[in-house]
PDB file with one MODEL, atoms N, CA, C and O in Angstrom:
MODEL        1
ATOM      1  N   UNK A   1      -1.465  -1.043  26.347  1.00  0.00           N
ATOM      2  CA  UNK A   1      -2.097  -0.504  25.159  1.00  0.00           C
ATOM      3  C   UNK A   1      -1.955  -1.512  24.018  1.00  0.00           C
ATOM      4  O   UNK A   1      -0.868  -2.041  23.783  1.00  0.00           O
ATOM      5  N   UNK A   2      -3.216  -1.815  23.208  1.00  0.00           N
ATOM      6  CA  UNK A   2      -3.027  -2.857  21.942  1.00  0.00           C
ATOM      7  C   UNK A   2      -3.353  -2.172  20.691  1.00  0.00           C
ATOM      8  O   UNK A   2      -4.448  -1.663  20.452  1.00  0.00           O
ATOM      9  N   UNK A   3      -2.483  -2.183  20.011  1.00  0.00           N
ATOM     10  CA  UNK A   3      -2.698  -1.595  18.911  1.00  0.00           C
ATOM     11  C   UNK A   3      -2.685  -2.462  17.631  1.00  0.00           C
ATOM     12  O   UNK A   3      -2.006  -3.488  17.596  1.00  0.00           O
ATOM     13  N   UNK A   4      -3.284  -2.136  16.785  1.00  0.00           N
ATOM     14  CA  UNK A   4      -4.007  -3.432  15.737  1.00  0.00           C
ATOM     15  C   UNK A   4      -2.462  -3.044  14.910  1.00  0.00           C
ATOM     16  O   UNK A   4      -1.630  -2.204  15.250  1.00  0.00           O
ATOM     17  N   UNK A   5      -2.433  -4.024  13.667  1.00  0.00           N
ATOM     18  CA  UNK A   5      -1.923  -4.341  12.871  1.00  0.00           C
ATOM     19  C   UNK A   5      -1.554  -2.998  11.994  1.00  0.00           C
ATOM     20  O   UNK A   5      -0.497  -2.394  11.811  1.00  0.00           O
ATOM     21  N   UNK A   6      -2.857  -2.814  11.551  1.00  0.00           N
ATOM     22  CA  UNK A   6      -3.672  -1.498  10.917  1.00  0.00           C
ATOM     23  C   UNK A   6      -2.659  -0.493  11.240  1.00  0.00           C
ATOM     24  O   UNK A   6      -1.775  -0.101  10.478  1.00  0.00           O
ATOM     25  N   UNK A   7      -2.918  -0.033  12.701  1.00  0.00           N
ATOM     26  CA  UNK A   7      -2.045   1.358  13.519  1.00  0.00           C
ATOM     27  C   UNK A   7      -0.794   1.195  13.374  1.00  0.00           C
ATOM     28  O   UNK A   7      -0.194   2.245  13.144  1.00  0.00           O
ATOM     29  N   UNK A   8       0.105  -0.137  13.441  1.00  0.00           N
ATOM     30  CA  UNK A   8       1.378  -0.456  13.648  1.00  0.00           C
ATOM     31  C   UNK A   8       1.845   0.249  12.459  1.00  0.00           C
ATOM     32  O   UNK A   8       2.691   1.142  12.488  1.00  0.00           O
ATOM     33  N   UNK A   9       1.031  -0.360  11.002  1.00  0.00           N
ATOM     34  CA  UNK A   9       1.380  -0.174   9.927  1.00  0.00           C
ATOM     35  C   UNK A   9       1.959   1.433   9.556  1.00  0.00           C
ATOM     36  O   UNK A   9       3.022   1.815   9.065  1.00  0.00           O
ATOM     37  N   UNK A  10       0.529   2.290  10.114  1.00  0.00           N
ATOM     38  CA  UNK A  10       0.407   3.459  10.116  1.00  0.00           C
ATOM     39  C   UNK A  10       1.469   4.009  10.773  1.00  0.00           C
ATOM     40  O   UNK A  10       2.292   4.586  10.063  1.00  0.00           O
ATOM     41  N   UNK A  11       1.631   3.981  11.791  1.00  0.00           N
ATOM     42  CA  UNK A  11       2.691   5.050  13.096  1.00  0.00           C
ATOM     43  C   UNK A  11       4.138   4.210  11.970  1.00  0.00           C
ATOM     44  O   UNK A  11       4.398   5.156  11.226  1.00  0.00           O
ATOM     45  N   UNK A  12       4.710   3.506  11.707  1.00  0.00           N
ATOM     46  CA  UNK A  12       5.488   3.260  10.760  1.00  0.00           C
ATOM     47  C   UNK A  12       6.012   4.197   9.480  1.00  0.00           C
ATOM     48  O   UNK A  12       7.138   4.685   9.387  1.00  0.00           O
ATOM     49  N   UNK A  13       4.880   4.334   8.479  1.00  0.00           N
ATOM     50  CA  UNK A  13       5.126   5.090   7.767  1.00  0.00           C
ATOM     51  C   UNK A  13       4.678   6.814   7.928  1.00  0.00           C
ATOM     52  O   UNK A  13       4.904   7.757   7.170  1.00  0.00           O
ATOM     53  N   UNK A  14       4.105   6.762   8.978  1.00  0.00           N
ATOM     54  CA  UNK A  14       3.426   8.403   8.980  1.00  0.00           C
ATOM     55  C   UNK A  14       5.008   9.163   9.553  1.00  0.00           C
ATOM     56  O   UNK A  14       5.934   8.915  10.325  1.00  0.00           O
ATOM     57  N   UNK A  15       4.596  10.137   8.668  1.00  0.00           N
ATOM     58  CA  UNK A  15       5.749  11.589   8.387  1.00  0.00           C
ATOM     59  C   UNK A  15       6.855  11.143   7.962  1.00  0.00           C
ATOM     60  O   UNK A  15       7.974  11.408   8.400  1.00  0.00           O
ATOM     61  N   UNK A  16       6.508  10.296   6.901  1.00  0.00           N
ATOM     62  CA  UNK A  16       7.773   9.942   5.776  1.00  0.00           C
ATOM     63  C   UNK A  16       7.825  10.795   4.588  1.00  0.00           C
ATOM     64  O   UNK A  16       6.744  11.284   4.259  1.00  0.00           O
ATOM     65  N   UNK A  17       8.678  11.032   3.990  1.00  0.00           N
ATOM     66  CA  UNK A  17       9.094  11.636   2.948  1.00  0.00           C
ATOM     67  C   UNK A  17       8.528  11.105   1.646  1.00  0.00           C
ATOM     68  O   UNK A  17       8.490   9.875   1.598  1.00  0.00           O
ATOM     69  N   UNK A  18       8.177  11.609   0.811  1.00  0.00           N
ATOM     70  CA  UNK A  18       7.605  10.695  -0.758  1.00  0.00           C
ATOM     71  C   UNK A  18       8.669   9.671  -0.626  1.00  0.00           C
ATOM     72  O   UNK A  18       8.268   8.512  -0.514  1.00  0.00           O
ATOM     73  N   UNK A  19      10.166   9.909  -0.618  1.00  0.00           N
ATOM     74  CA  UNK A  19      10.717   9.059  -1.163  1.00  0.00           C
ATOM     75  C   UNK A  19      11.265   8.201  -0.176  1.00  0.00           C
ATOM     76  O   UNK A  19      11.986   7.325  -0.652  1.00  0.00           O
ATOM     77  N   UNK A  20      11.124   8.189   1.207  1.00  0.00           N
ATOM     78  CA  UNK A  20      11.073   7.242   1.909  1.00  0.00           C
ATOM     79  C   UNK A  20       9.690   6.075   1.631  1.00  0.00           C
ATOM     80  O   UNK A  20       9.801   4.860   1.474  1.00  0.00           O
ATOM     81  N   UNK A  21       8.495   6.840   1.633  1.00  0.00           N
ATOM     82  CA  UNK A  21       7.285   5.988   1.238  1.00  0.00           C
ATOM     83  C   UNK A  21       7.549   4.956  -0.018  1.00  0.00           C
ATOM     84  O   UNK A  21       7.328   3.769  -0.256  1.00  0.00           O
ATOM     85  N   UNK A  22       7.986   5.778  -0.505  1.00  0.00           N
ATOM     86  CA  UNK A  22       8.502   5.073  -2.022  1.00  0.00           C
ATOM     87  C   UNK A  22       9.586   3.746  -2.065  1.00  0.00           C
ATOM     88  O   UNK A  22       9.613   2.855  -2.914  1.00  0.00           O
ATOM     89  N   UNK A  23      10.247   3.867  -1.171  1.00  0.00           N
ATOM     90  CA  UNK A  23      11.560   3.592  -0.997  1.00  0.00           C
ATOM     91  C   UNK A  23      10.880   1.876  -0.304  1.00  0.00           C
ATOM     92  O   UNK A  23      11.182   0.696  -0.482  1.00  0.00           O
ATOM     93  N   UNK A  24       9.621   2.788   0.705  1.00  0.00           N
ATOM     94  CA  UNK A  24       9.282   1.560   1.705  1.00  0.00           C
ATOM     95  C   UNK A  24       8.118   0.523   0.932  1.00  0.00           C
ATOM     96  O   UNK A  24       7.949  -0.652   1.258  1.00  0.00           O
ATOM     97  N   UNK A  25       7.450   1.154  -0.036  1.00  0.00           N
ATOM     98  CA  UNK A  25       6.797   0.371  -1.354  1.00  0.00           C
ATOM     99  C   UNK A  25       7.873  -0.408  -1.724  1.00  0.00           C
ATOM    100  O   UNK A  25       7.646  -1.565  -1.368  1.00  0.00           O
ATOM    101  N   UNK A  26       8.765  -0.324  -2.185  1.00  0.00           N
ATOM    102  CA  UNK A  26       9.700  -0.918  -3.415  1.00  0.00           C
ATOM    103  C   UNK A  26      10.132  -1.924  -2.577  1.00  0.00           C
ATOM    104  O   UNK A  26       9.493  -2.974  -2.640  1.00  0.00           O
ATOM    105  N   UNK A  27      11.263  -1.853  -1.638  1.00  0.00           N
ATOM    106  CA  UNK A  27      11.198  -2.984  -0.603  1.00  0.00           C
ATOM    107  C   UNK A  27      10.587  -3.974  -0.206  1.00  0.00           C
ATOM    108  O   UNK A  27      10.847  -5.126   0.140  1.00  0.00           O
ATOM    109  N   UNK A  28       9.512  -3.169  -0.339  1.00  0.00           N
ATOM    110  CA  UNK A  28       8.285  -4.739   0.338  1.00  0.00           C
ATOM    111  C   UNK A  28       7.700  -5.851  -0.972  1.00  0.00           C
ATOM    112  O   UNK A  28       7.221  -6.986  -0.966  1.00  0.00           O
ATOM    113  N   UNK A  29       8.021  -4.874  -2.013  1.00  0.00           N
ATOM    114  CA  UNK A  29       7.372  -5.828  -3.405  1.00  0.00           C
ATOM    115  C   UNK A  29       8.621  -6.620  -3.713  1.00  0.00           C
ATOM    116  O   UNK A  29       9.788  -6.275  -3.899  1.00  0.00           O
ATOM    117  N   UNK A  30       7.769  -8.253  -3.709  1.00  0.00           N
ATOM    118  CA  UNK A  30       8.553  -9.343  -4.154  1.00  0.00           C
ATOM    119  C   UNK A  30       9.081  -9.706  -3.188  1.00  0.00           C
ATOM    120  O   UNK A  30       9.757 -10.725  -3.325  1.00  0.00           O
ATOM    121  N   UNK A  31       9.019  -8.974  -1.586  1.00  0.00           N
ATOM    122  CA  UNK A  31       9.706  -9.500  -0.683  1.00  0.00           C
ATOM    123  C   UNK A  31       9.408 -10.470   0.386  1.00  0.00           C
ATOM    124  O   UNK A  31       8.978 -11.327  -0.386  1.00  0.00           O
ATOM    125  N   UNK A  32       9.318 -10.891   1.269  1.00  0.00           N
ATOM    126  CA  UNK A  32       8.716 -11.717   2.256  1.00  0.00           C
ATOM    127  C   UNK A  32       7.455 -11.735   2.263  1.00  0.00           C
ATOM    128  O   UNK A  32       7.009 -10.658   1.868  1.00  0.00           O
ATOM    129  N   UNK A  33       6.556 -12.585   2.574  1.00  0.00           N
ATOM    130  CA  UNK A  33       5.182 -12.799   2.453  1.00  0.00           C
ATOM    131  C   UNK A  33       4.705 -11.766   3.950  1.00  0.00           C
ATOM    132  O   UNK A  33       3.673 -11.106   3.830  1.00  0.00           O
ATOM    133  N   UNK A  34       5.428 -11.682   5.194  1.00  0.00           N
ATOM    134  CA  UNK A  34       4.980 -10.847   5.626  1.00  0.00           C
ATOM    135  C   UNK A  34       5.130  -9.417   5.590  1.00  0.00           C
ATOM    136  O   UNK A  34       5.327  -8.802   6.638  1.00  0.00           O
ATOM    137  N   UNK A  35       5.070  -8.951   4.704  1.00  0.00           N
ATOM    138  CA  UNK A  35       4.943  -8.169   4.594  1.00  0.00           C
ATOM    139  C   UNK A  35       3.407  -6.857   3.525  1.00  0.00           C
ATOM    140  O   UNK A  35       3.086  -5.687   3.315  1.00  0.00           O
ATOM    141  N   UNK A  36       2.963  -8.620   3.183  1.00  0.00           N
ATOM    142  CA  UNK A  36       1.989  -8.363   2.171  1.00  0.00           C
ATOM    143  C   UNK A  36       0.910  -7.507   3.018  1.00  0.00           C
ATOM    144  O   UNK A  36       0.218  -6.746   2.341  1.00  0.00           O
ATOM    145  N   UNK A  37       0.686  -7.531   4.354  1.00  0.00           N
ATOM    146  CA  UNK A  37      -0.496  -6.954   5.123  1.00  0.00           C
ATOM    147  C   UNK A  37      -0.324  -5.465   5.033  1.00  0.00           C
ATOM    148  O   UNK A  37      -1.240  -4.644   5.086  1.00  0.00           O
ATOM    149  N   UNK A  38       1.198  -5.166   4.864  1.00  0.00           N
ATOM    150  CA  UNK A  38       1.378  -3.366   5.380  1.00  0.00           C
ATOM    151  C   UNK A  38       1.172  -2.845   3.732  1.00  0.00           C
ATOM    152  O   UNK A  38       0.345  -1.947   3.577  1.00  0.00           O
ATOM    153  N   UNK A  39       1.758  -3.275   2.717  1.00  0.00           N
ATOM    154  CA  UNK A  39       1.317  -3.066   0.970  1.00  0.00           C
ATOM    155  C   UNK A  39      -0.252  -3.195   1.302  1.00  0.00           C
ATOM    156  O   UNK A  39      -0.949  -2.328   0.775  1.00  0.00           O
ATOM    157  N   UNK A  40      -0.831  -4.032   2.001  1.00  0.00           N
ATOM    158  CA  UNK A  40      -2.490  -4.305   1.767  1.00  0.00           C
ATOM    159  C   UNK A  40      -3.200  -2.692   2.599  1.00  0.00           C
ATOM    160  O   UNK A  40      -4.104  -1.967   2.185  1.00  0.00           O
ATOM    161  N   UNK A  41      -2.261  -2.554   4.016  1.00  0.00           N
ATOM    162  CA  UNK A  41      -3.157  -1.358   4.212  1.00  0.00           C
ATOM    163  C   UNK A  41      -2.329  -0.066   3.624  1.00  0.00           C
ATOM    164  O   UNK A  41      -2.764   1.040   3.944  1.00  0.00           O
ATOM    165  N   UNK A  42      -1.544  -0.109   3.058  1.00  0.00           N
ATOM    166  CA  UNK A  42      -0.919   1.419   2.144  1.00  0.00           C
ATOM    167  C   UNK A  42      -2.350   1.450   0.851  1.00  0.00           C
ATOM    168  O   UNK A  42      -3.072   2.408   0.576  1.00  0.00           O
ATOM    169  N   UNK A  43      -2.375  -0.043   0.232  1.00  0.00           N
ATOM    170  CA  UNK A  43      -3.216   0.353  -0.979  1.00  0.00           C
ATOM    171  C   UNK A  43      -4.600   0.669  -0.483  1.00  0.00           C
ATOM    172  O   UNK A  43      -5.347   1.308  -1.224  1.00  0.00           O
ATOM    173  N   UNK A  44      -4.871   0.412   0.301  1.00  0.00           N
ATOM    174  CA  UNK A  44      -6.316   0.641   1.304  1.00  0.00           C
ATOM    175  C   UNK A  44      -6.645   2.073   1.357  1.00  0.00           C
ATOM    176  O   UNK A  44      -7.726   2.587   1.070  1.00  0.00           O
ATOM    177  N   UNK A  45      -5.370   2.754   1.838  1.00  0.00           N
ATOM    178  CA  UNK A  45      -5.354   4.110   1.565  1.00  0.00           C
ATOM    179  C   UNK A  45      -5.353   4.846   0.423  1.00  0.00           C
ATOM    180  O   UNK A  45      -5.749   5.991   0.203  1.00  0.00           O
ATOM    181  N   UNK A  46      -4.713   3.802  -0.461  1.00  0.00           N
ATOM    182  CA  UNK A  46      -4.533   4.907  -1.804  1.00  0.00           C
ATOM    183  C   UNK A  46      -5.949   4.711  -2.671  1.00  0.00           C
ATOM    184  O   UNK A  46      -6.510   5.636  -3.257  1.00  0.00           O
ATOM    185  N   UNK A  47      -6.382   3.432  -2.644  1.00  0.00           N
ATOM    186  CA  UNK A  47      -8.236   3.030  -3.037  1.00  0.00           C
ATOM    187  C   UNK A  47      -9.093   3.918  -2.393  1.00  0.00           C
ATOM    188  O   UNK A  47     -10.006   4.392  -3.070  1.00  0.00           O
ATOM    189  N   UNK A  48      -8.951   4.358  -0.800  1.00  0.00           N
ATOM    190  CA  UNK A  48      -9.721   5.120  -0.424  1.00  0.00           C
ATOM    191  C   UNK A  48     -10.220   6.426  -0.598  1.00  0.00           C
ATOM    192  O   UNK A  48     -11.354   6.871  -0.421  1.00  0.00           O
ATOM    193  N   UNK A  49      -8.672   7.225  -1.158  1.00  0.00           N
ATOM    194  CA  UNK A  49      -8.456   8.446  -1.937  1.00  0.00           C
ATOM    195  C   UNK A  49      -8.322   8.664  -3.024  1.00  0.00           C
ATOM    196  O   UNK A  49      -7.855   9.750  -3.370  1.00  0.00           O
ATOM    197  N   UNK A  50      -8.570   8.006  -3.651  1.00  0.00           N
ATOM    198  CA  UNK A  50      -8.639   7.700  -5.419  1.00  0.00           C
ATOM    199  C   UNK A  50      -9.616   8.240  -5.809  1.00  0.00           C
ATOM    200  O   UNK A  50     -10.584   8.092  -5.064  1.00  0.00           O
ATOM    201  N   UNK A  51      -9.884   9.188  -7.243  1.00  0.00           N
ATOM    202  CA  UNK A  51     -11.041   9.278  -7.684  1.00  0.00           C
ATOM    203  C   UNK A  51     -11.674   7.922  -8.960  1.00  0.00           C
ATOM    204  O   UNK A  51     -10.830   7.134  -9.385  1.00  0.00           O
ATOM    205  N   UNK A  52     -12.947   7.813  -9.383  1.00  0.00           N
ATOM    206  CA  UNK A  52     -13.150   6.971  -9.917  1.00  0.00           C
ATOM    207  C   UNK A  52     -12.464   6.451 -10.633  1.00  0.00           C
ATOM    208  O   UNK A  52     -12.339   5.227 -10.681  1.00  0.00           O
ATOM    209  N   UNK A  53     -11.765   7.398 -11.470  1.00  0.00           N
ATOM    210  CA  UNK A  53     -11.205   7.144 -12.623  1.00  0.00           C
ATOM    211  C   UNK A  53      -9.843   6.460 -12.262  1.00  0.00           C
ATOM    212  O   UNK A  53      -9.364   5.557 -12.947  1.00  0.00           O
ATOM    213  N   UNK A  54      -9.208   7.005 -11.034  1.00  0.00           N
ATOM    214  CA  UNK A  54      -7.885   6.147 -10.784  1.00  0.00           C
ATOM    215  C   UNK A  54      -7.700   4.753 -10.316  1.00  0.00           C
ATOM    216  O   UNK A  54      -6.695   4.042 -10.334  1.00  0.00           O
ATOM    217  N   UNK A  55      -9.455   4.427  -9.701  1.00  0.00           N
ATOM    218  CA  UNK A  55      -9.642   3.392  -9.605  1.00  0.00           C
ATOM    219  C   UNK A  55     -10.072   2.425 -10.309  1.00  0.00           C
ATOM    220  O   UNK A  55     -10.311   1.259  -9.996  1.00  0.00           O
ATOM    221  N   UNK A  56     -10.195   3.192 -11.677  1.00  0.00           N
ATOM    222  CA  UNK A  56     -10.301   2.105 -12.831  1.00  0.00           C
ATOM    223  C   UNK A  56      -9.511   2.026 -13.740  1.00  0.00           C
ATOM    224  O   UNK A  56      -9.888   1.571 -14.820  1.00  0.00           O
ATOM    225  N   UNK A  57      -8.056   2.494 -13.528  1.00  0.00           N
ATOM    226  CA  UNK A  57      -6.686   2.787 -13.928  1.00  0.00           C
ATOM    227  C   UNK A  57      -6.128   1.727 -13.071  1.00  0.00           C
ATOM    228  O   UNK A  57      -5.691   0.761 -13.696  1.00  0.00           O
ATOM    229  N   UNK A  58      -6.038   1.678 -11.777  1.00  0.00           N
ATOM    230  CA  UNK A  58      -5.813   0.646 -10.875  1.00  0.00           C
ATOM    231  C   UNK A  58      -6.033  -1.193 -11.158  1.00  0.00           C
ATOM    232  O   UNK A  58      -5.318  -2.190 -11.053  1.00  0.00           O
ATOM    233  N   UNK A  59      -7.596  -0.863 -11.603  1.00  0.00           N
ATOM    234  CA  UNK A  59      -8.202  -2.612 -11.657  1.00  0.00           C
ATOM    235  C   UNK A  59      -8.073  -2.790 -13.436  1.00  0.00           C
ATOM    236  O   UNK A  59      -8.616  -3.841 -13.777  1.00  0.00           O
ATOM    237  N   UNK A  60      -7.622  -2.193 -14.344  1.00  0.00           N
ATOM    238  CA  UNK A  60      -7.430  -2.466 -15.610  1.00  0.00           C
ATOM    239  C   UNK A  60      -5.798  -2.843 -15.348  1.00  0.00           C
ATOM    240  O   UNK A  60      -5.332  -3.886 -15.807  1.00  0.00           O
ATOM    241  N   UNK A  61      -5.111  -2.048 -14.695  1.00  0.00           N
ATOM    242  CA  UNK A  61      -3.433  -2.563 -14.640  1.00  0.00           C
ATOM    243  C   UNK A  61      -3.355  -3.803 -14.110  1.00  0.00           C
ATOM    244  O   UNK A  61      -2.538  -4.632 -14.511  1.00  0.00           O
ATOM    245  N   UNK A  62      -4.321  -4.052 -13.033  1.00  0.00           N
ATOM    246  CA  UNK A  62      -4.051  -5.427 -12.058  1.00  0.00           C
ATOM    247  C   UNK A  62      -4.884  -6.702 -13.506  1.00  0.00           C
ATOM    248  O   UNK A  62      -4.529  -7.837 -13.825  1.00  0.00           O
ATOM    249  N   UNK A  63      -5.664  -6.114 -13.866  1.00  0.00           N
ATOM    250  CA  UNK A  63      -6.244  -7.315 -14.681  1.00  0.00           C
ATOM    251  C   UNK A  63      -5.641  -7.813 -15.667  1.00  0.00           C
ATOM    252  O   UNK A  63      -5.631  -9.006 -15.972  1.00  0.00           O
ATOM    253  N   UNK A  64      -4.875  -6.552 -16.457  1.00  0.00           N
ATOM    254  CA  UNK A  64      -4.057  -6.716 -17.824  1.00  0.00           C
ATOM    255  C   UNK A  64      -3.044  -7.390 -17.266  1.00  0.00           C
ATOM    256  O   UNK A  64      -2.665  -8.236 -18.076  1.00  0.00           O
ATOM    257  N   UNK A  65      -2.190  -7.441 -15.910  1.00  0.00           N
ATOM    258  CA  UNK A  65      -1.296  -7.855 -15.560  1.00  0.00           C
ATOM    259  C   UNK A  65      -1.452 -10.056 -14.882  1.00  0.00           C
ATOM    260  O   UNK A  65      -0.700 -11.012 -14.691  1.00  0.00           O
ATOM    261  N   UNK A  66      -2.651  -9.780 -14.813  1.00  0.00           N
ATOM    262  CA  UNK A  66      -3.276 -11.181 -14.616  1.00  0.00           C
ATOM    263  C   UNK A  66      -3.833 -11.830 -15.676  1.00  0.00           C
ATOM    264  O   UNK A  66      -4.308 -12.869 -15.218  1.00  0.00           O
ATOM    265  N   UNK A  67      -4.031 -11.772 -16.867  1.00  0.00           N
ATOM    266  CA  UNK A  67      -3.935 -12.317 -18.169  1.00  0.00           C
ATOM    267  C   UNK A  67      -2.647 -13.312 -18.766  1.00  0.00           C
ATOM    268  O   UNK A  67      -2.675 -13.728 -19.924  1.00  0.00           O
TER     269      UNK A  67
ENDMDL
END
């Protein structure tokens, strides 16, 4: 059985606790470069379920923060 990157990521964090999720965010920021793919598909999810407005709460924080 091959399972993508994507799924690994997923079966990982699925039926975690907020504050395990949380716990597993905080960890990964600032930390090893590999780890940037599993932050890339968590925010994938959270962009996907976002309403407009959080997604332009999202790209004003990332921009103000890239200035």
């Amino acid at each position: 059985m091959n399972i993508t990157l994507r799924q690994a990521i997923l079966q990982r964090v699925n039926n975690k606790t907020n504050e395990e999720l949380k716990e597993i965010i905080e960890d990964s920021i600032g930390g090893e470069e590999k780890v940037l793919p599993g932050l890339g598909v968590l925010f994938e999810i959270i962009w996907q379920h976002s309403e407009a407005s959080t997604q332009d709460t999202l790209v004003a924080t990332l921009k103000a923060q890239l200035e």
